[in-house]
C-alpha positions as CSV (number, residue, x, y, z in Angstrom):
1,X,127.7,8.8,114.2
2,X,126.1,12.3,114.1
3,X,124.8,11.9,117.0
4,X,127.9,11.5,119.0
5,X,129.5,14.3,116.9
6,X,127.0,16.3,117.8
7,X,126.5,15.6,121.2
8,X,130.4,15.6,121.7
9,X,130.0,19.4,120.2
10,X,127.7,20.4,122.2
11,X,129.7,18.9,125.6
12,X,132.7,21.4,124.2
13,X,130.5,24.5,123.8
14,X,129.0,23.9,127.2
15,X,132.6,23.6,128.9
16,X,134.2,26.4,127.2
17,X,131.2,28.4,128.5
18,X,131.0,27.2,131.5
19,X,135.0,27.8,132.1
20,X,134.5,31.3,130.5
21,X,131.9,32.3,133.4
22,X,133.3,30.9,136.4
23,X,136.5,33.1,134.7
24,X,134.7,36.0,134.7
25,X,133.7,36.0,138.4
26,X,136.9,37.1,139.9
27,X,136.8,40.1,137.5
28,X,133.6,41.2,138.5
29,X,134.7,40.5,141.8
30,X,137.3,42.8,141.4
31,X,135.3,45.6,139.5
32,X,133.2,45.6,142.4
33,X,135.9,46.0,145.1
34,X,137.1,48.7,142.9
35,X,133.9,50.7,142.3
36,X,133.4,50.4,146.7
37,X,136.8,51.9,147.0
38,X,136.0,55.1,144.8
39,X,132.7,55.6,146.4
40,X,134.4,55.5,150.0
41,X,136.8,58.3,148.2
42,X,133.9,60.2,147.0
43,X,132.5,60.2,150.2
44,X,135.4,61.2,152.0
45,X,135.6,64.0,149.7
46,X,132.4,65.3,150.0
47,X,132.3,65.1,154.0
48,X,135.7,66.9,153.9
49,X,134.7,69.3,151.4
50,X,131.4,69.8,153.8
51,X,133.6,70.6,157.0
């Protein structure tokens, strides 16, 4: 019986990770789009500022 409980456990935790990392990915995802766009506005800046 332990066994099962504990192997059933261990299923659950896996999943729930599992879901919580694929969820994460299209945050990062998005942090990363982000951070691009404020560089290409930095840069802009900076050759502006240059001119």
């Amino acid at each position: 019986m332990r066994t099962t409980i504990a192997g059933w456990l261990l299923s659950s935790l896996m999943l729930l990770t599992l879901g919580t990392a694929v969820s994460g990915c299209s945050t990062i995802e998005g942090a990363g789009k982000d951070i691009e766009k404020a560089g290409e506005a930095i840069r802009d800046a900076a050759r502006n500022a240059g001119s």
